[in-house]
C-alpha positions as CSV (number, residue, x, y, z in Angstrom):
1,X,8.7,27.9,56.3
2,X,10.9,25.7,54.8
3,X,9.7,25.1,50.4
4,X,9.5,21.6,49.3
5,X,10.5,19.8,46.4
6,X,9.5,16.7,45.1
7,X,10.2,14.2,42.2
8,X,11.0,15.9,39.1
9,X,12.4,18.9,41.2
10,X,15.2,16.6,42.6
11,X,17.4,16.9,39.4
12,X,17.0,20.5,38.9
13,X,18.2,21.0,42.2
14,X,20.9,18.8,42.1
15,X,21.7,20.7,38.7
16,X,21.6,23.6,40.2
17,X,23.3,23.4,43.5
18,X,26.3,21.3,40.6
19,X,26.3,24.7,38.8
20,X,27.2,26.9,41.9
21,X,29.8,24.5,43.0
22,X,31.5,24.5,40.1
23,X,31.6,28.5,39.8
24,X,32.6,28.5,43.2
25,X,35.4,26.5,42.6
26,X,36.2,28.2,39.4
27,X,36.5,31.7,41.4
28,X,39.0,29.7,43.7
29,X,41.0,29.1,40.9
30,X,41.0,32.1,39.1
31,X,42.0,34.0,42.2
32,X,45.0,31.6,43.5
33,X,46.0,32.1,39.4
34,X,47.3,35.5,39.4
35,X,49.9,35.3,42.0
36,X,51.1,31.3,40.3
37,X,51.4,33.6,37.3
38,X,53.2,36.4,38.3
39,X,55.2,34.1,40.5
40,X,56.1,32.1,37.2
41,X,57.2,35.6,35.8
42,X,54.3,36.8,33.4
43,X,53.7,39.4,35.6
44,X,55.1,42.7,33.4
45,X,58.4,43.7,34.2
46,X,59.0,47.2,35.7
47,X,61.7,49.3,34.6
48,X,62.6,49.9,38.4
49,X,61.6,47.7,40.8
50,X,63.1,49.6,43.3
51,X,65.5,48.4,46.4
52,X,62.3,47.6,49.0
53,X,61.0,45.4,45.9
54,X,64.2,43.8,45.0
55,X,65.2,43.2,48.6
56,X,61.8,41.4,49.1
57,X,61.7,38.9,46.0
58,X,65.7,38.5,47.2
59,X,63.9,36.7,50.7
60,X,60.8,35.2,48.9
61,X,60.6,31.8,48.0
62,X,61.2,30.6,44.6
63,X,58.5,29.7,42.2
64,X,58.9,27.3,39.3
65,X,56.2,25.5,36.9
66,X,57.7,21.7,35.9
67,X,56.5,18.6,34.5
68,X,56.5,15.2,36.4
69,X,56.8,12.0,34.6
70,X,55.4,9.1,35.9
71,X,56.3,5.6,35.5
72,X,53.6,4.7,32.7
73,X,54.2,7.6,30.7
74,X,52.0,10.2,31.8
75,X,53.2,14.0,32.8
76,X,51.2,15.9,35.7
77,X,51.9,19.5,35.9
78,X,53.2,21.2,39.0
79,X,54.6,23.7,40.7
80,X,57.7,23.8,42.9
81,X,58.2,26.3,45.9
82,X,61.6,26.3,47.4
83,X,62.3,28.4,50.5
84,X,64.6,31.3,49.9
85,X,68.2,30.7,51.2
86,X,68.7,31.1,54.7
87,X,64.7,30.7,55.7
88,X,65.0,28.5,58.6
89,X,64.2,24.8,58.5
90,X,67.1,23.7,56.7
91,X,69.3,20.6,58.2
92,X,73.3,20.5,57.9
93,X,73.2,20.0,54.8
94,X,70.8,22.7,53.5
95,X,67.6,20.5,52.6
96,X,64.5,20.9,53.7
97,X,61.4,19.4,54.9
98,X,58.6,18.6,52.4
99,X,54.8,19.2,51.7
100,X,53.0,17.4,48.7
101,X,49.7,18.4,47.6
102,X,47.7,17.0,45.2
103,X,44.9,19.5,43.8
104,X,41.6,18.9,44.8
105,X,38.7,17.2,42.3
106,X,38.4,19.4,39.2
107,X,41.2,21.8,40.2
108,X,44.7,22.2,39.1
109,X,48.4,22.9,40.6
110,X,47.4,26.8,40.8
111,X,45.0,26.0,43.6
112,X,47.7,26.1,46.3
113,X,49.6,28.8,45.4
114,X,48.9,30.9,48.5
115,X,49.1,28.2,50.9
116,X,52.7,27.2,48.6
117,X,53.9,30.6,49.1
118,X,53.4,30.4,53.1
119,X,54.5,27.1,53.4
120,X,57.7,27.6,51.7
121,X,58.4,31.2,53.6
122,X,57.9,28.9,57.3
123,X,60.9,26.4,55.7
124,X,58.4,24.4,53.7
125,X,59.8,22.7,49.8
126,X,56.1,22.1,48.4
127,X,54.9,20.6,45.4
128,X,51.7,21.0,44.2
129,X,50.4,19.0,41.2
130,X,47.5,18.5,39.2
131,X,45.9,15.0,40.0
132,X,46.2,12.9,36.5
133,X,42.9,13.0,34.5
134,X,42.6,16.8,35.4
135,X,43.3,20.1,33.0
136,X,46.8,19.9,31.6
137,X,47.7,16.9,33.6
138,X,47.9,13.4,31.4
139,X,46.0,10.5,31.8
140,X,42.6,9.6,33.0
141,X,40.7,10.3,36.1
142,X,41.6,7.5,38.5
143,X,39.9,8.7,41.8
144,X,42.3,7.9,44.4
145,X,42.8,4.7,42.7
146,X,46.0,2.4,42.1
147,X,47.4,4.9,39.5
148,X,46.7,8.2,42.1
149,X,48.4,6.3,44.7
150,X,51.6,5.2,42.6
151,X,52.0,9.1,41.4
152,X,52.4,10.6,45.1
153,X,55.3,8.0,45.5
154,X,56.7,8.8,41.7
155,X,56.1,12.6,43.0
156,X,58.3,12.4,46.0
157,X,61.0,10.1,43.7
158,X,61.1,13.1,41.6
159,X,61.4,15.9,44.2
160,X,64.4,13.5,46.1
161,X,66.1,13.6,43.6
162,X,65.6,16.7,41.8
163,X,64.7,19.7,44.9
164,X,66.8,20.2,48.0
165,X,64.4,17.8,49.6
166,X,65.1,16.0,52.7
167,X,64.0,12.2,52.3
168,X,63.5,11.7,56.2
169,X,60.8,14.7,56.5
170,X,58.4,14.1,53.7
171,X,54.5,15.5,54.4
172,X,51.5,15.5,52.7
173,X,48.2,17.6,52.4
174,X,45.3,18.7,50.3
175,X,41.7,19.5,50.1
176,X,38.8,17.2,49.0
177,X,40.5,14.7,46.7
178,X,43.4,15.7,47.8
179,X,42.7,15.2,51.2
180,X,41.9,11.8,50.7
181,X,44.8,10.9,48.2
182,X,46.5,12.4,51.1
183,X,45.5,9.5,53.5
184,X,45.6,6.7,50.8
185,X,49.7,8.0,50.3
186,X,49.8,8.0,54.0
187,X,49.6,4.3,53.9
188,X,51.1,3.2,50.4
189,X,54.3,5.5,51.2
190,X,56.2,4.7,54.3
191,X,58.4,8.2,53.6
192,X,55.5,10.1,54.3
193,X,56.2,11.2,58.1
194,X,53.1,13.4,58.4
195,X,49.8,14.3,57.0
196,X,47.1,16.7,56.9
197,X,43.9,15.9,55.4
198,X,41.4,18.6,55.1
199,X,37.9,18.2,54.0
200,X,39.1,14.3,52.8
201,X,37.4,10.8,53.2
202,X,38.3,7.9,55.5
203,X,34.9,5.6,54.1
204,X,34.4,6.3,50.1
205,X,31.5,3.5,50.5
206,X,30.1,5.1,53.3
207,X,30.4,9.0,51.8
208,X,28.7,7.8,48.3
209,X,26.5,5.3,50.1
210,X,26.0,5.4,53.5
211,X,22.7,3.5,55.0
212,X,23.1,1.7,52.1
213,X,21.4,4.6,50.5
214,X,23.1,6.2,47.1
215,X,23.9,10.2,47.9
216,X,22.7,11.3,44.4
217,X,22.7,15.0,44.8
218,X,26.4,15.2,46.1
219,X,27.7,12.8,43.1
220,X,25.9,14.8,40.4
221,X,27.6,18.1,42.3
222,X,31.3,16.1,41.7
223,X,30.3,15.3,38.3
224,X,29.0,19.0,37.4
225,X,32.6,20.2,38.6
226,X,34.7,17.2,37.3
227,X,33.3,16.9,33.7
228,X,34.2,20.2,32.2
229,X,38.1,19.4,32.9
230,X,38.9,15.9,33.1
231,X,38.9,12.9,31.2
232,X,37.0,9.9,32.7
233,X,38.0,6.4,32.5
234,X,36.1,3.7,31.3
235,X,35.9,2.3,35.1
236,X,34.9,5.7,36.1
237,X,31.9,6.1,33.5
238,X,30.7,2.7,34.7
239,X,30.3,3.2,38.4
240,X,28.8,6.9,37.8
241,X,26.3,5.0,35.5
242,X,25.5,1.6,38.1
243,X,25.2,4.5,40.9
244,X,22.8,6.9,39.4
245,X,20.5,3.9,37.9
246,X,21.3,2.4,40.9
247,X,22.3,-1.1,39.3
248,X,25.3,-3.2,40.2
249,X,25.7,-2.0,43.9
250,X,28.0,-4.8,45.1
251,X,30.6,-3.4,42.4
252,X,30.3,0.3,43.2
253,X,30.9,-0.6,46.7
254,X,34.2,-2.8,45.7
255,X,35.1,0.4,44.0
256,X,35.4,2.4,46.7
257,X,36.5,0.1,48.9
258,X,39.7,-0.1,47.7
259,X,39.9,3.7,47.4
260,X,38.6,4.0,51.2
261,X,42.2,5.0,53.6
262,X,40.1,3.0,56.2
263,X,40.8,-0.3,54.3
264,X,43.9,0.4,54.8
265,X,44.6,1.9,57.9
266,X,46.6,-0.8,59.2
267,X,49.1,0.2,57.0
268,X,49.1,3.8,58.3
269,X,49.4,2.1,61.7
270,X,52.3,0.2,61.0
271,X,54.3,3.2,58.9
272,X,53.4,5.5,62.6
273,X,52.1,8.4,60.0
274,X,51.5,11.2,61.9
275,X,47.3,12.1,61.2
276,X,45.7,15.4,61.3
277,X,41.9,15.3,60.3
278,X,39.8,18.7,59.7
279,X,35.9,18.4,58.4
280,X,32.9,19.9,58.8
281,X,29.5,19.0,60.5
282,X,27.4,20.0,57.8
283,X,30.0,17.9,54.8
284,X,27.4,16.7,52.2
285,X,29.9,14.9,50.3
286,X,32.0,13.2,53.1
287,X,29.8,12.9,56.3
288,X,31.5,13.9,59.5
289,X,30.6,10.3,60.7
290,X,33.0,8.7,58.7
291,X,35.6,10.8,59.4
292,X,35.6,10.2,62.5
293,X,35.4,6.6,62.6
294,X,38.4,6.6,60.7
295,X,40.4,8.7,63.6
296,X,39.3,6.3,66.3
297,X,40.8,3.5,63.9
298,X,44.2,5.2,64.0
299,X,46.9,4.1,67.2
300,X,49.8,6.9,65.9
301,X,49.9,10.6,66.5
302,X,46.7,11.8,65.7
303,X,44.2,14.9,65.7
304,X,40.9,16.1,64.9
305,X,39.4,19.5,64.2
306,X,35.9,19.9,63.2
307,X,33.4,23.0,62.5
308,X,30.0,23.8,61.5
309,X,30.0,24.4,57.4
310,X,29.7,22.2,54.3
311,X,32.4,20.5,52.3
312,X,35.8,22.7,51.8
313,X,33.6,25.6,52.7
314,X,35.7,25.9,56.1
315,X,39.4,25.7,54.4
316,X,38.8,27.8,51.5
317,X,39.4,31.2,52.3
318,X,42.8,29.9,53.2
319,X,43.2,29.0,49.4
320,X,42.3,32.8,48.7
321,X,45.4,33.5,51.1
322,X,43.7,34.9,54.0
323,X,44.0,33.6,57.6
324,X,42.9,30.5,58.2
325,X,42.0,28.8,61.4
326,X,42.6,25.0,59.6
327,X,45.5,25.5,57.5
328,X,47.2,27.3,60.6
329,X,46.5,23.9,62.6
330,X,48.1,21.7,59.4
331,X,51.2,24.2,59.7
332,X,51.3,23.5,63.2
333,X,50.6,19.9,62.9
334,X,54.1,19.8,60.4
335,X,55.8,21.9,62.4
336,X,55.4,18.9,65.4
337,X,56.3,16.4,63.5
338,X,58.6,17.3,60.4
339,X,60.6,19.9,62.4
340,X,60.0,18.8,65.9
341,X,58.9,22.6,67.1
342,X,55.3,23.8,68.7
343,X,52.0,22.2,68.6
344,X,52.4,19.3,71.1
345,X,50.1,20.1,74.4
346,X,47.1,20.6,71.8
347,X,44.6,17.8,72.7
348,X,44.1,15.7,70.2
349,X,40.3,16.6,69.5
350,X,38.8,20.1,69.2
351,X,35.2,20.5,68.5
352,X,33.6,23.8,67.5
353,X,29.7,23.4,68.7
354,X,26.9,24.5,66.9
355,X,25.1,26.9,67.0
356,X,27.1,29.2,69.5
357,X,30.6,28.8,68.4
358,X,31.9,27.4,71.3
359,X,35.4,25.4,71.4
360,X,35.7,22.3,73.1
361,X,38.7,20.0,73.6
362,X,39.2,16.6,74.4
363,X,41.8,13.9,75.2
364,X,40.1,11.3,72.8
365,X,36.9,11.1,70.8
366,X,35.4,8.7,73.2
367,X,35.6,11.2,75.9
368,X,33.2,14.0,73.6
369,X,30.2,12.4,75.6
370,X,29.3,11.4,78.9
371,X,26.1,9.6,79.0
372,X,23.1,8.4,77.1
373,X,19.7,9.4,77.4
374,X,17.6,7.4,75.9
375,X,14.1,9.0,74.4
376,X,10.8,6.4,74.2
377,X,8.7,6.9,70.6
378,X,5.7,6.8,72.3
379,X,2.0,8.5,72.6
380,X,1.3,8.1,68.6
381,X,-1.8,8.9,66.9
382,X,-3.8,7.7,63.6
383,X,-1.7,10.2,62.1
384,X,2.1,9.2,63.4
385,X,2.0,12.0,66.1
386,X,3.6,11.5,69.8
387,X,5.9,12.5,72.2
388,X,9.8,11.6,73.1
389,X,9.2,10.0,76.4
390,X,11.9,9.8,78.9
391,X,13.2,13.7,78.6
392,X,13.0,16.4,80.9
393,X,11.4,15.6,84.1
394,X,7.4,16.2,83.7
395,X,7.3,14.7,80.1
396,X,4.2,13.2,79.0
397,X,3.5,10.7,76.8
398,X,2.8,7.3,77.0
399,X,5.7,4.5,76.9
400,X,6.3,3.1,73.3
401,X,5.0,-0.4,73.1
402,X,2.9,-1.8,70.5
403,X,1.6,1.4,68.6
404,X,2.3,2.2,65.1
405,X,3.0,4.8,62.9
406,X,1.5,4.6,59.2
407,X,3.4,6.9,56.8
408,X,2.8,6.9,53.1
409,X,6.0,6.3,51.5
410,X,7.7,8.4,48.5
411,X,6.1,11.3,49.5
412,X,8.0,13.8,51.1
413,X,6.4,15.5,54.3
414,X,8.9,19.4,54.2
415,X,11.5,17.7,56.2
416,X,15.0,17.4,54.0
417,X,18.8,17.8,54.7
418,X,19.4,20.7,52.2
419,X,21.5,21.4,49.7
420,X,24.5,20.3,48.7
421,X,27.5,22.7,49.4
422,X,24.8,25.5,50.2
423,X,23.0,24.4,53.5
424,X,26.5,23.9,55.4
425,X,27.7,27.0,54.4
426,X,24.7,29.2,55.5
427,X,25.3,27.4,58.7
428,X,28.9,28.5,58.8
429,X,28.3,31.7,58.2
430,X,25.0,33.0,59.5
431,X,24.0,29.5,61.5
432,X,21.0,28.9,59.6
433,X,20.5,25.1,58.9
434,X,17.6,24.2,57.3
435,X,14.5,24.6,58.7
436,X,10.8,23.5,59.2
437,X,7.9,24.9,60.6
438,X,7.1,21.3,62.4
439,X,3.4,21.9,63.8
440,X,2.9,22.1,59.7
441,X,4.5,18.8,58.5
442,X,2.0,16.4,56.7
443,X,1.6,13.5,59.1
444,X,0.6,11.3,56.5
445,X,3.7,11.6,54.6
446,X,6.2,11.8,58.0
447,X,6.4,10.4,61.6
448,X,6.7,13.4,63.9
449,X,7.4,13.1,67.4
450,X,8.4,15.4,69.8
451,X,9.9,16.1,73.5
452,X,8.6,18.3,76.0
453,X,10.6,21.8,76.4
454,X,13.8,21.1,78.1
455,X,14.5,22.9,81.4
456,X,18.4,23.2,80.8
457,X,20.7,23.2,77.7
458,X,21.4,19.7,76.4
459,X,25.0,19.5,75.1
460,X,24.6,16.7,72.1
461,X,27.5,15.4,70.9
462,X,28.1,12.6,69.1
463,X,26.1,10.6,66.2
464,X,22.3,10.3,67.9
465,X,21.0,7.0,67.1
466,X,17.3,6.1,66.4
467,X,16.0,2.5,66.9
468,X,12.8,1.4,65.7
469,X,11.0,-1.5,64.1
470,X,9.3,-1.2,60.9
471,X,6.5,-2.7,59.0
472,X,6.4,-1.9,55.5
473,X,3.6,-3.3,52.2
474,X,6.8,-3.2,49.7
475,X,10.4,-5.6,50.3
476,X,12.0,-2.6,50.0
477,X,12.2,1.4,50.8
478,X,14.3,4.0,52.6
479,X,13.8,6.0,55.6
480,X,15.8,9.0,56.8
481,X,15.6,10.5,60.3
482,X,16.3,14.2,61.2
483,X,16.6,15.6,64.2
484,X,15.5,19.0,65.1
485,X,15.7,22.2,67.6
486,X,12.1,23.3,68.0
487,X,11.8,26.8,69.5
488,X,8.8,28.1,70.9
489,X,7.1,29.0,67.8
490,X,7.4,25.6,66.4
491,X,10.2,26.5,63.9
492,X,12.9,23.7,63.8
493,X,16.5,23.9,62.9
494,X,18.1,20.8,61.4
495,X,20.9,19.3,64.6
496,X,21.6,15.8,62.0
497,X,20.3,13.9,59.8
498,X,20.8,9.9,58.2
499,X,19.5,7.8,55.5
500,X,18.7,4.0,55.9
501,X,17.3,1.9,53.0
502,X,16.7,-1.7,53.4
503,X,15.5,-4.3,50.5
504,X,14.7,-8.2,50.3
505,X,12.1,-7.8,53.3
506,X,8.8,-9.9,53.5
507,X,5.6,-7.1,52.8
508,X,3.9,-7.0,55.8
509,X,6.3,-8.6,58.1
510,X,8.1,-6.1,60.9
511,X,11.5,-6.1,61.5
512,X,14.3,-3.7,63.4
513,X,15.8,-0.8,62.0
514,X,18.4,1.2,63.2
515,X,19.6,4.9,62.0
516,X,22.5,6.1,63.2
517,X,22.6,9.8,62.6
518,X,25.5,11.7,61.5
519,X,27.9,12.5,64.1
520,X,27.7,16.8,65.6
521,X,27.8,18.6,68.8
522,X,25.2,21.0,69.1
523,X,23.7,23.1,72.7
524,X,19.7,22.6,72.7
525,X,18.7,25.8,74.1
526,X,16.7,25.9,77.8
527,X,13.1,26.0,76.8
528,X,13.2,24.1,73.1
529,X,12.1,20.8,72.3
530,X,13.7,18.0,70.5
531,X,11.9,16.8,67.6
532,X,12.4,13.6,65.2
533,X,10.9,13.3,62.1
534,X,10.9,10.1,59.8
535,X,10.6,10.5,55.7
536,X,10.8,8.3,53.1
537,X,11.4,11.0,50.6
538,X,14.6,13.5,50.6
539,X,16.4,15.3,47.2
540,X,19.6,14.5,48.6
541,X,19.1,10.4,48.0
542,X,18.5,8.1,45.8
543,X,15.6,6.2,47.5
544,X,14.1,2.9,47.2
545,X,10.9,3.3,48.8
546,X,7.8,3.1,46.0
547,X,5.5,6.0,45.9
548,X,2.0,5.2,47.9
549,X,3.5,2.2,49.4
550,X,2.8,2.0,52.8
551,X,5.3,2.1,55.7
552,X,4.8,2.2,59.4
553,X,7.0,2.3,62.3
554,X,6.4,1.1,65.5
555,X,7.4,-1.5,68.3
556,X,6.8,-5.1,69.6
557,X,6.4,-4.8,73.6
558,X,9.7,-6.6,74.1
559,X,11.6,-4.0,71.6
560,X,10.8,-0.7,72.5
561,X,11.5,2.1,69.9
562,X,13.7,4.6,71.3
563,X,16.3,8.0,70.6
564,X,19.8,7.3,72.0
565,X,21.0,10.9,72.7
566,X,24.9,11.3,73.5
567,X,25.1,13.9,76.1
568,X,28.0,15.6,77.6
């Protein structure tokens, strides 16, 4: 069974799951160090290296720690590969194409050494660079704000005119922050020929607040990891505060706006930046949802890779310099279209489906599903228990029309979305989301409903979308809805999850609510059941709905509540 948390728990968790991120990320760094160092030539010198050695650092690429000024004043630290003379990739005149990478949140220009190494040995110049506001880097913490975007074009100034850089094949990547700073160059830049954003953002607004509902435990996580080593601005202090007190929403939002790529993908449109996207289902910092409504928003050359795990958790064993299924598909993805070689009969969308592992490909992200089968809420009790009507053939229940489901709100019934950073991962690794035993959740505190056992796998994929109407006795609150893989014994694993909150509503007075669940592609085994449970209560959130209020879902005749499964 699946523990519970509630109240007072939520910021020891959060704490705690902050703590583990930041060691996590700290090992990362230490790791990739050792080689920057030895590469930067601390590394003891041996009497005899010997002919094997000296014929190998003749053919690796060089190495070199710099300082970048920008145009206000401030230096970021970097690093500078350059391939080793003759690696191919060179044009006539012996420049070469280029990768920028700004380090991710909290990290610095050591965290790509690996990944530098390689790039520059395939006929890569890279520069990696700490992001200002970070470690040695000057400045203050401008997250992907005017000042980021203005030093990725003072970065490539610098390498034009100081690296054997080729201006006409400039690229860009990174991880986290620097996956998104990635996308916001991509359209401030038009030099920038190709990107490759990896765990990044296309929606800031949506990843800190989507449902309008404030994603507490992933902002204290960024804070744990970003407050040791950087220096916050002003600006930066005041949103953190409006968002955890949840205060001044309208100005958190125009925040982020301006630091969301999908504000500005028009711009990326019109400079024909080539666009390679890689996330993870589980992301519980960036939601796969908005990712991908970012991708169908681009018209250039475009792809999309994504895999069960939790944020960076998929790219980071590349950082330790191991093989790396994502990072191979960004060297591919430059190789395309800064060199003009390989890559270009892979579709443009590849899905790895949870839980089996399977890869699927597609010519479009439209074409992931193929119909909708929509599930009635219906057959409910005094105590918010009933059946998905409309399933497999032989499913009871009674149609959903005019029943309702009384919850009590703040309360939290078992059902959550996990942890940040950790709950993806364990599904990466040993596809275990979390879990609940479902015949045991508190009906008072939770709407439970459930489906009959399915006769054939259901392939869901896309973002499952719940409408309902709901009747609530305060003018505001929050719901979230989880979907779940009942096996026989009644033990459910988590297939998605959403929050929705909702505030200035008359007490008493019903209206329509809609949760659209974050986007995944998951194979329901033959023989489980779907079930949907609604909370008001998860440690993930920040929600509005007052403890012992009452809220009740349910549906006038003429709006039926209902479960809009994508199916391929």
């Amino acid at each position: 069974m699946r523990r519970t948390q509630r109240h007072g728990g939520h910021r020891a968790k959060a704490g705690a799951v902050s703590a583990a991120v930041a060691v996590a990320l700290v090992l990362v760094g230490t790791v990739a160090a050792a080689p920057a160092a030895q590469a930067a030539g601390t590394e003891p010198a041996s009497a005899d290296p010997g002919p094997q050695r000296a014929a190998a650092q003749a053919t690796a690429p060089s190495v070199r720690l710099t300082d970048i000024p920008m145009k206000d004043g401030v230096v970021l630290k970097a690093n500078v590969f350059t391939p080793a003379p003759g690696t191919p990739g060179a044009d006539a005149h012996g420049r070469y194409p280029v990768i920028v990478q700004p380090a991710s949140w909290g990290q610095n220009d050591l965290e790509y050494v690996l990944q530098g190494r390689k790039l520059a040995a395939s006929g890569y110049l890279v520069v990696t660079y700490t992001v200002r506001g970070f470690w040695l880097s000057g400045g203050e913490v401008d997250v992907a704000g005017p000042k980021d975007v203005a030093d990725i074009s003072s970065v490539i100034d610098w390498v034009i005119a100081r690296t054997p850089a080729d201006p006409r094949r400039i690229g860009m990547t990174g991880l986290s922050l620097g996956g998104g700073l990635t996308l916001m160059g991509a359209a401030a830049d038009p030099r920038i020929k190709a990107v490759a954003a990896m765990s990044g953002w296309g929606d800031l607004v949506d990843s800190l607040y989507s449902g309008e509902t404030r994603h507490l435990q992933a902002a204290a996580a960024l804070t744990a990891v970003g407050a040791p080593v950087g220096r916050e601005s002003a600006e930066f202090r005041r949103m953190l505060a409006n968002l955890f007190s949840d205060r001044n929403a309208p100005d958190v939002v125009r925040w982020a706006q301006t630091r969301s790529p999908g504000a500005h993908v028009d711009r990326i449109n019109t400079n024909g930046t080539a666009v390679f996207l890689a996330g993870a289902w589980g992301d519980s910092i960036f939601n796969p949802s908005q990712i991908t409504a970012f991708y169908q928003k681009l018209t250039g050359p475009k792809r999309i890779e994504l895999r069960p795990g939790d944020h960076a958790t998929q790219e980071v064993t590349g950082l330790l310099g191991l093989d790396n299924a994502t990072w191979a598909s960004a060297l591919s993805w430059f190789d395309e279209h800064l060199k003009g070689s390989g890559g270009s009969a892979r579709p443009p969308v590849e899905l790895e489906v949870r839980p089996g592992g399977a890869r699927e490909t597609y010519p479009s992200w439209q074409a992931i599903s193929s119909r909708t089968q929509r599930l009635r809420l219906g057959g409910a009790n005094a105590f918010g228990t009933g059946s998905l009507d409309g399933g497999p053939p032989g499913n009871s229940g009674t149609a959903g029309t005019g029943w309702q489901t009384p919850v009590v709100g703040g309360t939290n019934s078992g059902a959550d979305g996990g942890i940040t950073e950790l709950s993806g991962l364990l599904d990466q690794v040993v596809k275990l989301p979390p879990v609940v035993e479902v015949p045991l959740l508190p009906r008072w505190s939770g709407g439970v409903w459930q489906s009959a056992p399915y006769g054939a796998t259901q392939h869901i994929r896309g973002a499952v979308r719940l409408h309902t109407t709901v009747t609530a006795s305060e003018p505001e609150g929050t719901v979230i809805g989880y979907l779940y893989d009942v096996n026989a014994l009644g033990v459910g694993k988590l297939i998605s999850h959403a929050p929705q909150s909702w505030s200035g509503r008359m007490p008493g007075r019903a209206f329509p609510l809609d949760i659209p669940l974050f986007a995944t592609a998951y194979d329901l085994p033959a023989g489980h059941r779907l079930a949907l449970v609604l909370d008001t209560e998860d440690p993930l959130y920040g929600g509005r709905t007052p403890l012992l209020s009452k809220v009740s879902f349910g549906s006038p005749e003429n709006d039926p509540s209902e479960l809009l499964l994508p199916l391929r």
